[in-house]
VOLUMNU-95413 format. One record per residue (C-alpha): residue in three letters; x negated, y, z negated. Coordinates in pm, whole numbers, padded with zeros to 5 digits, always signed. Layout:
<nodes>
AlaXYZ;...
</nodes>
This chain:
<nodes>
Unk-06998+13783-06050;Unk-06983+13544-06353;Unk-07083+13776-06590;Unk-06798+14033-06463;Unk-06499+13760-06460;Unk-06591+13618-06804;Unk-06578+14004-06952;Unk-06287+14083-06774;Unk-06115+13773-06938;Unk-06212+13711-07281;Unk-05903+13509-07371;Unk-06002+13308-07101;Unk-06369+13239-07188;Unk-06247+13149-07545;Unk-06013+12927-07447;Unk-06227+12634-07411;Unk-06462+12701-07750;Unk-06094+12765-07927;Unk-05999+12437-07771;Unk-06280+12243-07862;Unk-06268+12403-08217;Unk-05893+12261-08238;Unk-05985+11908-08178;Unk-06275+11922-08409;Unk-05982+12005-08655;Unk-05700+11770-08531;Unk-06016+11492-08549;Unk-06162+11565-08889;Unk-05782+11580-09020;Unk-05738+11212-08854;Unk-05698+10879-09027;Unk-06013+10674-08964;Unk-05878+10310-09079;Unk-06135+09989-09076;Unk-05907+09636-09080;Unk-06010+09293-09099;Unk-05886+09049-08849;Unk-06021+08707-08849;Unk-05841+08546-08589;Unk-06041+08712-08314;Unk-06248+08518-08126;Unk-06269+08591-07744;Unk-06243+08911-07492;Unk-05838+08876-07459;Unk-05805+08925-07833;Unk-06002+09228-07789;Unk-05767+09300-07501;Unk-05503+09263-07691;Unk-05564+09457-07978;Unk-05716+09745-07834;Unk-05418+09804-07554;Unk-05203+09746-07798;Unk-05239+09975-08053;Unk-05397+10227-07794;Unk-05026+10223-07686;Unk-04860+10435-07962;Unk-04884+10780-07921;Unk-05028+10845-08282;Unk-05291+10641-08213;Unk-05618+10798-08063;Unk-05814+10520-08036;Unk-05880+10133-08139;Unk-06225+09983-08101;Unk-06277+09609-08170;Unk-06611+09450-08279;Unk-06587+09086-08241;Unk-06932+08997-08408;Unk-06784+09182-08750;Unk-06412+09083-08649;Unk-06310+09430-08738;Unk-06075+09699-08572;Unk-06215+10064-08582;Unk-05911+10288-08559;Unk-05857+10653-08547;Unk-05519+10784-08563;Unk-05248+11069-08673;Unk-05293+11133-09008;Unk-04983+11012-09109;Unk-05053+10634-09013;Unk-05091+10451-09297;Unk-05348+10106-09308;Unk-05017+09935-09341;Unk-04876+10064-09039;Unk-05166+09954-08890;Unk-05153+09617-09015;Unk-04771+09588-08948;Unk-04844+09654-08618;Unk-05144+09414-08560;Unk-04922+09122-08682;Unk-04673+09180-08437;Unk-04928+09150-08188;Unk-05000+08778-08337;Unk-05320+08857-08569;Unk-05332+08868-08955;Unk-05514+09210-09100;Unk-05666+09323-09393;Unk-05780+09692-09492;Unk-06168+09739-09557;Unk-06265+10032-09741;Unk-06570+10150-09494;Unk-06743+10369-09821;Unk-06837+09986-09928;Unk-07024+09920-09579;Unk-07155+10191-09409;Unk-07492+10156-09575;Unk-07530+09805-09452;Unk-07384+09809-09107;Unk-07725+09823-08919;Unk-08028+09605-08865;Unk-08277+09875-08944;Unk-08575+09602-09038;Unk-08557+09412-08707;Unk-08513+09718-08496;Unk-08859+09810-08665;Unk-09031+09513-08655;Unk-08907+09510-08281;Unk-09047+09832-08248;Unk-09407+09754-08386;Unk-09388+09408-08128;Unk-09350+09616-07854;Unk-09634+09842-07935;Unk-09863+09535-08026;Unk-09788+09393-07675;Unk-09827+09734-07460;Unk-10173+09765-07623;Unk-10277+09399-07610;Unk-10230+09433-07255;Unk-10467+09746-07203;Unk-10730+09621-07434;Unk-10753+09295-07283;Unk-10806+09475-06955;Unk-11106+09670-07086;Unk-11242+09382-07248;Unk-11258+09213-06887;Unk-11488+09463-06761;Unk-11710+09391-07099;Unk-11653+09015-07000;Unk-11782+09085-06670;Unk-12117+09217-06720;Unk-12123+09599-06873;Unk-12434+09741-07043;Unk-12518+10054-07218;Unk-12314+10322-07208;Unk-12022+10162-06980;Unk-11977+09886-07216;Unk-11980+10179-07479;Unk-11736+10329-07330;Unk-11534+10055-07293;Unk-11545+09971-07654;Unk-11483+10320-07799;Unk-11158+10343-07571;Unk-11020+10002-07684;Unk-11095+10122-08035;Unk-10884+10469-07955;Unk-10617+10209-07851;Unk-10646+09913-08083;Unk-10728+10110-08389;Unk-10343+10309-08420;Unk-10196+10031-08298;Unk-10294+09820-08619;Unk-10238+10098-08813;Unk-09883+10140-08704;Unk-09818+09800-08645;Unk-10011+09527-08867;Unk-09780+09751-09181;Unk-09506+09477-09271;Unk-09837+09245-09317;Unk-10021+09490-09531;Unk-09740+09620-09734;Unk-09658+09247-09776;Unk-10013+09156-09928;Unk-10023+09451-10083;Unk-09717+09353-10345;Unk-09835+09024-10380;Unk-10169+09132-10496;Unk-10026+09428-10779;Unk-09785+09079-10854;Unk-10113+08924-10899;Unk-10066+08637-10629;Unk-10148+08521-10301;Unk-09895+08529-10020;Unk-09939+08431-09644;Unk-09956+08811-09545;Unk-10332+08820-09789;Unk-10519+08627-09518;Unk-10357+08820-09216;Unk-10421+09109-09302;Unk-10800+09084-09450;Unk-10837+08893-09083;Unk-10713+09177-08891;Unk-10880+09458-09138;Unk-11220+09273-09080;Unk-11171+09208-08774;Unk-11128+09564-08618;Unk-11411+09751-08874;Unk-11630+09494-08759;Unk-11600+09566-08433;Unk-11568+09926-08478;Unk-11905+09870-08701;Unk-12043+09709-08377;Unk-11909+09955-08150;Unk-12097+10222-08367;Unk-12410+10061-08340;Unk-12407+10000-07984;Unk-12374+09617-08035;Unk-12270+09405-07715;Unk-11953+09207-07887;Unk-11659+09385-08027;Unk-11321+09216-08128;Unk-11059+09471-08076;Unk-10849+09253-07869;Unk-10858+08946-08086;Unk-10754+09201-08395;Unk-10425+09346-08142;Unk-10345+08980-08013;Unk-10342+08842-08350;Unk-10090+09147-08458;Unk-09914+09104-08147;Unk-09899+08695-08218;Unk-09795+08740-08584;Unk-09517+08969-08545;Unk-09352+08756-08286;Unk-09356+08467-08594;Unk-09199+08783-08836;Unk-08940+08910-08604;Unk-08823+08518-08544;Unk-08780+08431-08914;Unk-08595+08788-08931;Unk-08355+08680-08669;Unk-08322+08338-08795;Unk-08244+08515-09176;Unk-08061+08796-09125;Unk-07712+08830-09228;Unk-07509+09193-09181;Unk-07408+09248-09555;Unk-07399+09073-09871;Unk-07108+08869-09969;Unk-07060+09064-10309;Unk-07044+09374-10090;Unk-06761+09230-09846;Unk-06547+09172-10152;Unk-06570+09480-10324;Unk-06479+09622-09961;Unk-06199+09409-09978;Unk-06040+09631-10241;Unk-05785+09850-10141;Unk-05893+10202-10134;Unk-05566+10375-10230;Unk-05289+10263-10464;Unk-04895+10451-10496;Unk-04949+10577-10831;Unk-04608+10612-10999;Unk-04644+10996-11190;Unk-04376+11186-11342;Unk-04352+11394-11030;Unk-04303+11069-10830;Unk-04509+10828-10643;Unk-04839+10956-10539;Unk-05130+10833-10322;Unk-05407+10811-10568;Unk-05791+10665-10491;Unk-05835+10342-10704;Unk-06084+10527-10902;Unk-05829+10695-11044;Unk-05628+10444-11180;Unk-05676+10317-11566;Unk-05530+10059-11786;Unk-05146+10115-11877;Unk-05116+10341-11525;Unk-04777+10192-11310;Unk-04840+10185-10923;Unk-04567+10069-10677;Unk-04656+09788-10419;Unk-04475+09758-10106;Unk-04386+09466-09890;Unk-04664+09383-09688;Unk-04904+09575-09854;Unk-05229+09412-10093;Unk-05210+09474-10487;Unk-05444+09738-10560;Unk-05569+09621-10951;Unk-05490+09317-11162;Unk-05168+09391-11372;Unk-04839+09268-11467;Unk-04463+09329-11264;Unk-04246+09595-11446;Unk-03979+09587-11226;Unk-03847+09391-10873;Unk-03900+09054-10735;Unk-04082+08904-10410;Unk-04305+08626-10305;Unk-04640+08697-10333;Unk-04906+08538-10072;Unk-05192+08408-10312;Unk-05403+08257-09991;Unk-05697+08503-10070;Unk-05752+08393-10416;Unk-05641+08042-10462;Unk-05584+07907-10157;Unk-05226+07830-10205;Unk-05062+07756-09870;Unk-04738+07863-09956;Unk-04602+08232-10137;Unk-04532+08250-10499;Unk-04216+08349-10627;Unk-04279+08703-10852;Unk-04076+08921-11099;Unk-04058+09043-11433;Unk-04324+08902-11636;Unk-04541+08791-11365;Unk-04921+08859-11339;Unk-05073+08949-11030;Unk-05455+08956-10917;Unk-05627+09200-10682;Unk-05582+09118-10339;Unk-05243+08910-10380;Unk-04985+09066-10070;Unk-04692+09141-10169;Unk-04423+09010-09914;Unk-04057+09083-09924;Unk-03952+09307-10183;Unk-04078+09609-10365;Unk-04247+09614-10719;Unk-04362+09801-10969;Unk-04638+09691-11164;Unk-04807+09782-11495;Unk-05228+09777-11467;Unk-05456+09560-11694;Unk-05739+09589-11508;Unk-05862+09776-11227;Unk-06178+09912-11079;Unk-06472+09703-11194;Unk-06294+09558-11469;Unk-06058+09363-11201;Unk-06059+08958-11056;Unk-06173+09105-10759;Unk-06480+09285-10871;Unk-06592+08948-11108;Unk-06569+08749-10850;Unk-06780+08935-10662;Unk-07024+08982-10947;Unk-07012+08547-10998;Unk-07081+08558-10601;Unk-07379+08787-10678;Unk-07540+08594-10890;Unk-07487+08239-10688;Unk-07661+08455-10405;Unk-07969+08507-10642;Unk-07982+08163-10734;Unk-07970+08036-10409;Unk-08224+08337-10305;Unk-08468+08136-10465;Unk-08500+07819-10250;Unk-08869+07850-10027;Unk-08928+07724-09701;Unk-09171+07417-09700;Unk-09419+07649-09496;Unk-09368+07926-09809;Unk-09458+07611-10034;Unk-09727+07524-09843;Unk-09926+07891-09800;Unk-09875+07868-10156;Unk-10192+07677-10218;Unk-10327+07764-09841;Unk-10362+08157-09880;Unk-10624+08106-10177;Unk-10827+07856-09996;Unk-10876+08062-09688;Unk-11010+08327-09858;Unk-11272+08103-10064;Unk-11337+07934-09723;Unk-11455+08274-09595;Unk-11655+08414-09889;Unk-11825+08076-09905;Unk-11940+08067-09502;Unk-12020+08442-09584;Unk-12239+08377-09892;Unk-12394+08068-09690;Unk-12493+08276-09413;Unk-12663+08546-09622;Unk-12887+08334-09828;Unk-12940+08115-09475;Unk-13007+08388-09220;Unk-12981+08706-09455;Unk-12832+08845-09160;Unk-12529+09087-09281;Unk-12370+09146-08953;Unk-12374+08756-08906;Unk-12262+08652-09188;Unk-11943+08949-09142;Unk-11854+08805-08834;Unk-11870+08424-08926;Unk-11663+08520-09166;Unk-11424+08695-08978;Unk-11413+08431-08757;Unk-11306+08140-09026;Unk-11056+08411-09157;Unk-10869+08414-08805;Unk-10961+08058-08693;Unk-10825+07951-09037;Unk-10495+08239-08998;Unk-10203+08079-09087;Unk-10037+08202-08748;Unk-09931+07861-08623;Unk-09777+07734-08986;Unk-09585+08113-08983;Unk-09460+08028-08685;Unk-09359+07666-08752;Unk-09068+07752-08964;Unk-08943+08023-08761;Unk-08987+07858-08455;Unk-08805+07543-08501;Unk-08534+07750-08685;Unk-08487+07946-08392;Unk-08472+07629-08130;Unk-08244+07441-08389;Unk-08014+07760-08391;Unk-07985+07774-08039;Unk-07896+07376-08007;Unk-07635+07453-08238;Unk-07510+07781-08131;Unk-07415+07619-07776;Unk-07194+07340-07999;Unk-07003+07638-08179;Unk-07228+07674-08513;Unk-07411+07986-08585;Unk-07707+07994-08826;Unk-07718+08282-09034;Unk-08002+08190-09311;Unk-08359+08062-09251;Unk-08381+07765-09463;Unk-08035+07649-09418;Unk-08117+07346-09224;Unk-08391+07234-09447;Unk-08121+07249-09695;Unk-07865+07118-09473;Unk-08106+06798-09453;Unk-08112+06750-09833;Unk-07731+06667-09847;Unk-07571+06437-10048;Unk-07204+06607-10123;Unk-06962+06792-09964;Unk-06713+06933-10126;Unk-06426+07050-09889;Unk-06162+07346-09926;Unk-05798+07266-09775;Unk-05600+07537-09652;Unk-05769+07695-09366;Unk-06078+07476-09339;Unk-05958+07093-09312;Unk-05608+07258-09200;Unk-05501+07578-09013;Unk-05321+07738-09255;Unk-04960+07674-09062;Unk-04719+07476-09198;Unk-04552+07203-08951;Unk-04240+07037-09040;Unk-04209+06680-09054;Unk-03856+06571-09070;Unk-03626+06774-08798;Unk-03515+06335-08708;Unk-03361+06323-09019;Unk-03113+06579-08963;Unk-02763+06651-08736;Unk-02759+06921-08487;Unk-02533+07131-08679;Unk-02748+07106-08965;Unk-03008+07234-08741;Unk-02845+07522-08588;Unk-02757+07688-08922;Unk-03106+07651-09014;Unk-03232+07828-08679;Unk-02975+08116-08771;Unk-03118+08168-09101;Unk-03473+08107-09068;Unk-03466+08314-08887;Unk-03374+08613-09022;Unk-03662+08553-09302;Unk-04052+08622-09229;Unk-04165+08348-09491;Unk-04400+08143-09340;Unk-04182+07783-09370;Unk-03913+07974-09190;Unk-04108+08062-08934;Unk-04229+07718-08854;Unk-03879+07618-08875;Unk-03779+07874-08603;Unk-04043+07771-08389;Unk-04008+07400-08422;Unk-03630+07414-08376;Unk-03687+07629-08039;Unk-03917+07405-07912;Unk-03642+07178-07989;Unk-03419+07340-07777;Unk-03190+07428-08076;Unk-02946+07727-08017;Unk-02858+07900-08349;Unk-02545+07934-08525;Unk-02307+08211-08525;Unk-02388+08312-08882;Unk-02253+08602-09020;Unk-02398+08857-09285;Unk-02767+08735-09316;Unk-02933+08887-09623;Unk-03279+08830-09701;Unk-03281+08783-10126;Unk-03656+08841-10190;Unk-03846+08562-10358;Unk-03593+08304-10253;Unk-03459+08289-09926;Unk-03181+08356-09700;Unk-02788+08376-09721;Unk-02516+08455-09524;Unk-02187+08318-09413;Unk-02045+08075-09150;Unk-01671+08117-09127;Unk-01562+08136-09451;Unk-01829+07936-09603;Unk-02140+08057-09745;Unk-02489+07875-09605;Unk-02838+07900-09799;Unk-03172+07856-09687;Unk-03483+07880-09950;Unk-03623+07745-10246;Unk-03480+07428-10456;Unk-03415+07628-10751;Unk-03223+07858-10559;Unk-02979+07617-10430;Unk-02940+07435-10715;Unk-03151+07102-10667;Unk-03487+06965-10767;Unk-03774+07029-10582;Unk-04007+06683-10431;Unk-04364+06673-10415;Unk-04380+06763-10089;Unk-04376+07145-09947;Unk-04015+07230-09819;Unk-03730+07458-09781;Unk-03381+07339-09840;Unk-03051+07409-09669;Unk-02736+07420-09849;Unk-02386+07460-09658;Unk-02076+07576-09877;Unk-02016+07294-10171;Unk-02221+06989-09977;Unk-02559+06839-10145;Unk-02812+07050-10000;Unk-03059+06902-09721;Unk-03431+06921-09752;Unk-03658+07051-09447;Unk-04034+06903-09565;Unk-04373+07048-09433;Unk-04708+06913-09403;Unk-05013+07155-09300;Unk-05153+07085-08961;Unk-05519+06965-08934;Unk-05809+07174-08825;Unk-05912+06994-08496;Unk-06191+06761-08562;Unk-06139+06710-08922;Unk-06048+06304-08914;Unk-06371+06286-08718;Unk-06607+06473-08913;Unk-06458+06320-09217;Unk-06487+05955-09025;Unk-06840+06096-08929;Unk-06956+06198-09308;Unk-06794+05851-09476;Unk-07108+05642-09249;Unk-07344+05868-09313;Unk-07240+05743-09706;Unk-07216+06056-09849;Unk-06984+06159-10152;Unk-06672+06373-10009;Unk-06434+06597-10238;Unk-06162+06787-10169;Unk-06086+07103-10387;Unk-05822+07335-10347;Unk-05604+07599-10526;Unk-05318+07473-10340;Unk-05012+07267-10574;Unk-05104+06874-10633;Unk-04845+06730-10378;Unk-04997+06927-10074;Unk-05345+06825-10172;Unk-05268+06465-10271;Unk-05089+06423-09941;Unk-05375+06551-09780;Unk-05642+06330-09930;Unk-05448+06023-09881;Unk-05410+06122-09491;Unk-05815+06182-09408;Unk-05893+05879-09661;Unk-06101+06106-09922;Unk-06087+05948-10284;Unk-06195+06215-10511;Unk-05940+06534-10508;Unk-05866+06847-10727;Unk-05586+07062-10701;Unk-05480+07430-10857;Unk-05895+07473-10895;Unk-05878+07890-10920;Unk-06247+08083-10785;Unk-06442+08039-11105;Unk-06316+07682-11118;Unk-06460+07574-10748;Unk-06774+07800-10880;Unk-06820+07619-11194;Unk-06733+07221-11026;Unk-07048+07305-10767;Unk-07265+07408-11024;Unk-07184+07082-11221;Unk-07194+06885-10916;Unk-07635+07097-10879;Unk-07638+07028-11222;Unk-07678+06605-11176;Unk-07892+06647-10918;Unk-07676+06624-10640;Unk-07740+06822-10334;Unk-07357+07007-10230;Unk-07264+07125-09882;Unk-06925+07320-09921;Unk-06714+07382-09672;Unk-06449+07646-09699;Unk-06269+07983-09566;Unk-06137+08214-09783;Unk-06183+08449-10066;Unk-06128+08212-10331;Unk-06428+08020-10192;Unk-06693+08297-10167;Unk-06865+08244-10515;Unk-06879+07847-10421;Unk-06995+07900-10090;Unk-07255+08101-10228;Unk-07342+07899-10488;Unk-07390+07569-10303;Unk-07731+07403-10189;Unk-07591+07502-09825;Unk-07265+07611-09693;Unk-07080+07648-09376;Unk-06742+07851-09309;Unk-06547+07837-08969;Unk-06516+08172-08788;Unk-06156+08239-08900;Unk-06267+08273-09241;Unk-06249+08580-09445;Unk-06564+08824-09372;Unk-06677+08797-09748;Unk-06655+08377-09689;Unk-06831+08406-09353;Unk-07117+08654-09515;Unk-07146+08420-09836;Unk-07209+08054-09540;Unk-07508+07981-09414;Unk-07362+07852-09105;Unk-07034+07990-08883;Unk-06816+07745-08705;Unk-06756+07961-08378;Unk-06456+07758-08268;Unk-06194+07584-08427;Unk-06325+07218-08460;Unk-06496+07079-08749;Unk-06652+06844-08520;Unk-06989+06973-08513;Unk-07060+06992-08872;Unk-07171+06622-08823;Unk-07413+06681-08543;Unk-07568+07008-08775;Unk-07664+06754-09050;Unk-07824+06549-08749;Unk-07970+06843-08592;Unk-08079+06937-08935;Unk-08303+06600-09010;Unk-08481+06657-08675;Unk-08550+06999-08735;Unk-08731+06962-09062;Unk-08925+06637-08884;Unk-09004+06921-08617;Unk-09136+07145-08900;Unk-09399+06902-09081;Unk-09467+06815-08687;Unk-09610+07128-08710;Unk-09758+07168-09018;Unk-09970+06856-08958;Unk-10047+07029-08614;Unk-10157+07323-08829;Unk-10367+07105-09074;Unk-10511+06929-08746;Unk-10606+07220-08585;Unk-10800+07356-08875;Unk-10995+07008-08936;Unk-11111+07065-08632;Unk-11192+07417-08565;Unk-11260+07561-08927;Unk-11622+07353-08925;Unk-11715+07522-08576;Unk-11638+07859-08724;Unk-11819+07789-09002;Unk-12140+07665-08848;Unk-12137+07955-08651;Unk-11998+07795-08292;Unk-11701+08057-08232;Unk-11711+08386-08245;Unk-11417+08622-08353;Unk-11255+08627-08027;Unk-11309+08217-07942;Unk-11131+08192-08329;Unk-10852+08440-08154;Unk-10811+08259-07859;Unk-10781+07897-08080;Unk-10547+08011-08295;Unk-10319+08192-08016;Unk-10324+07809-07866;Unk-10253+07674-08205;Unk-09955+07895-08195;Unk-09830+07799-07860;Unk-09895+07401-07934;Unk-09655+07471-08231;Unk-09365+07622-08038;Unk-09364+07381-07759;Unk-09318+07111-08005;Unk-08984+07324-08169;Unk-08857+07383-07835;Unk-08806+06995-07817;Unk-08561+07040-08054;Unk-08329+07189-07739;Unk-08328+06859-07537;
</nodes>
């Protein structure tokens, strides 16, 4: 009956595969647009993002990842990524395009899902095996215990194979580097350790050690998969600023303006920039004026006034008016791409710090292996038993594994990370409190990290109500950030504008229109004719009358007098460094009570004062946000960036403030101390341990699988100490 309908009507049975062939089309012809939003930090954000862009008909879809802080969007193709991040800012959240070509080879955690994978493997058989062994235990002979063996060497056998590999592959590049790592001893342990007992199970012997080989797998790659966790970071800084980069650019042809792929552009080329939209390559303005929002780069609070003649940097916005600019540099050649390449090379540097338990196997790994050879040669010319002399020395290579001092890093890392992550502070790098302990400096960006970013005015007492209401009339007809705190404070106020007539935006200076017949101003000093204080501000001038000054301070990241209180008794040397103008930053200073202060410091210059600062011996903790901070952050002794940072600052920190406070920095560098007194806790538990058993393995009182058992307690000894760490 099927069969008949569907050849009756074969419009109808196509229907659905012409359908589905259609929106295969309409989806490979769609915009797929990755933004930045930093701001989001909870499951309304998500809310509101995703509902509200879901809303427009020519969007398909909007999927929010709040670990990354990214928007996934697919829409029409005629929605543009400034569209997009038009409309994201009228839902209250600051965006930024990503080009997704730069990250879609780092975007997963292939290494831990393996070494998760090989865990889980080494656990299922470590179960099974131990349950043969307990019918070995209990009294087998012959051929049962045989049996027994042969089957626990069908399971242990591919299980080390497949599982013991990040170990091998690991000893096996430090050997062709001609050194000793902490992965030699493992994995000449477990190698002995199941062809001796495969030897034995050959030979009919009564003791085989498959289970000790699979537990001590099983026991290691918990230690690996923790100090993966505790390292891991999603991408590399470098590669979050070179994603950063604006993938397209409005080329300006002879044909007219064009959508051309940054590649494309070359030295000379003109390409038109739009309000609202990011500068695609360094260059120089041609024609038009704005202000131009340097935040990204220097850290300048407030927009920059740009026309003819002025040079802009990748990654500058352009705000209010249109411009054309003339390239100088674009591509690699760019500010953007060096800075990334001077944050690439801080990362190596700083790649270079060890671990104290790295330090330590350093000069352990080599004496292990004598240990062994030596109980082996002993036992020959002793005994001139062979089989005895393998497994003694087998059994000093596993008594004497360095299981418990892998884990002792790892382990306190872990418990430390959790203690912190319930404050707000995420730990993204594996020595960064051992690092954090060694601090002696901080050095402290200002917009965005000891303030928020938003300006807060400061003097609405000083002025008469009518002097307010014609400021709430023209402020707000402007988007520049003072004007917006202005129209915010002055309805909080309760202040009702003015009835002011023809509002015109001028870009790069402010706002004019008239009242009656007189006209009324609102914008820079210059503008209207006066001299501009030391202090951030926007002035208001009303037909002929002196014009009136509206003054600005940035507010102050919660927590910041605290931590700042907090860091003074602890005696350590503070700095503040910013890109932002000398008043701002002065005023600033003065107001937490830090003595030493730098203003108008661009990237390299914040780069080059914490390498100074390294290069006397001094042991810097930076603190900052944005992109002009990356190569610093990077290139400190430890850093830490608070969640609304730009992705390329978070990637670059060692530690994530997940709130907004600053508070907890002081309890990290607390935290921080005990954890590394946890760590050589544990490393003298390690060295105990050893005094102890190493001479019984040696004289021949433990077999393989007592030397298992020993050091799986060593192990466990070592991570109940970390886990004090959480009380």
């Amino acid at each position: 009956m099927s069969m008949a309908t569907a050849s009756g009507c074969p419009a109808c049975a196509a229907a659905p595969a012409a359908q589905a062939v259609a929106e295969a089309a309409r989806q490979a012809d769609d915009a797929h647009i990755l933004l930045s939003v930093p701001a989001i930090h909870c499951a309304i954000c998500i809310s509101t993002l995703e509902n509200g862009l879901s809303a427009a008909p020519d969007i398909h879809s909007a999927r929010v990842n709040l670990t990354l802080k990214r928007v996934s969007v697919e829409a029409a193709p005629g929605v543009t990524p400034a569209d997009l991040i038009a409309r994201v800012k009228k839902l209250g959240y600051e965006a930024h395009e990503l080009d997704a070509g730069m990250l879609s080879a780092t975007e997963t955690d292939a290494k831990g899902r393996d070494l998760l994978m090989r865990l889980a493997v080494a656990g299922f058989a470590m179960m099974n095996v131990m349950l043969l062994s307990i019918a070995v235990w209990s009294g087998a002979e012959a051929a049962t215990r045989d049996l027994f063996h042969w089957i626990s060497a069908a399971i242990a056998l591919p299980t080390i194979a497949f599982s013991a590999q990040p170990f091998f592959r690991s000893a096996l590049s430090g050997f062709r580097a001609g050194r000793f790592n902490m992965d030699a001893p493992i994995s000449l342990a477990i190698l002995l350790a199941a062809g001796t007992s495969l030897y034995e199970t050959m030979q009919s012997g009564e003791h085989a050690y498959f289970d000790a080989a699979v537990a001590l797998t099983f026991f290691l790659l918990i230690g690996r998969y923790l100090d993966h966790r505790t390292r891991a970071t999603a991408r590399s800084a470098a590669q979050e600023l070179a994603a950063l980069e604006v993938p397209r650019a409005l080329k300006v042809t002879e044909d007219g303006d064009r959508i051309a792929p940054i590649a494309e552009l070359r030295e000379g080329d003109l390409v038109r920039i739009l309000p609202g939209t990011r500068v695609p390559a360094d260059g120089v303005i041609e024609t038009g004026e704005s202000e131009v929002d340097r935040s990204l780069l220097t850290g300048e609070s407030l927009p920059a006034f740009a026309g003819p003649g002025t040079a802009l940097a990748t990654g500058e916005v352009n705000l209010t008016g249109p411009l054309t600019l003339r390239i100088t540099a674009a591509g690699r050649n760019s500010s953007l791409h060096r800075l990334a390449d001077l944050v690439a090379v801080a990362e190596a540097g700083r790649g270079r710090y060890t671990s104290i338990a790295d330090r330590v196997v350093k000069y352990y790994a080599p004496g292990v292996h004598i240990l062994a050879a030596l109980s082996w040669a002993g036992w020959m010319l002793y005994a001139g038993d062979m089989r005895q002399a393998i497994g003694i020395a087998v059994a000093v290579l596993i008594i004497t594994c360095p299981c418990a001092l892998g884990l002792s890093v790892p382990a306190v890392m872990t418990a430390a990370s959790g203690r912190l992550f319930k404050q707000g502070m995420l730990i993204k790098s594996g020595t960064a409190l051992e690092r954090l302990a060694e601090v002696n400096t901080v050095v402290f960006d200002k917009t965005g990290t000891l303030t928020i970013g938003e300006p807060q005015v400061t003097n609405l007492a000083g002025h008469t109500r009518r002097d307010l209401q014609i400021a709430a009339a023209l402020a707000a007809a402007s988007s520049h950030p003072l004007a917006r705190s202005l129209t915010t404070a002055l309805g909080e106020a309760g202040i009702k504008p003015a009835n002011v007539q023809a509002l015109r935006e001028v870009a790069g200076y402010g706002v004019e229109g008239r009242l009656g017949d007189q006209p009324v101003r609102l914008g820079r000093a210059a503008w209207l004719g006066t001299t501009p204080g030391p202090a951030s501000a926007a002035w208001l001038a009303i037909g002929d009358e002196a014009p009136r000054e509206f003054t600005f301070a940035d507010r102050l990241r919660p927590g910041a007098e605290d931590l700042i209180a907090a860091l003074r008794d602890k005696g350590l040397h503070l700095m503040l460094v910013s890109g932002d103008a000398d008043g701002p930053v002065a005023d600033l200073a003065e107001r937490l009570g830090i003595a030493e202060w730098r203003a108008g410091a661009l990237p390299q210059d914040k780069a080059a004062l914490v390498a100074g600062l390294a290069g006397e011996g001094r042991k810097v903790l930076m603190v900052g946000d944005g992109l002009n901070d990356t190569a610093a952050l990077a290139g400190a002794h430890v850093s830490i960036s608070p969640a609304s940072a730009l992705d390329a600052a978070r990637t670059a920190s060692d530690i994530v403030l997940l709130g907004n406070s600053l508070a907890p920095v002081a309890d990290a560098l607390g935290v921080a101390g005990r954890a590394i007194a946890r760590i050589r806790e544990n490393i003298g538990i390690s060295n105990l341990y050893n005094l102890v058993a190493v001479p019984l393995a040696v004289v021949g009182l433990c077999t393989p699988l007592i030397a298992a058992l020993a050091m799986s307690s060593s192990s466990v000894t070592v991570s109940l100490n970390a886990l004090r760490l959480r009380r």
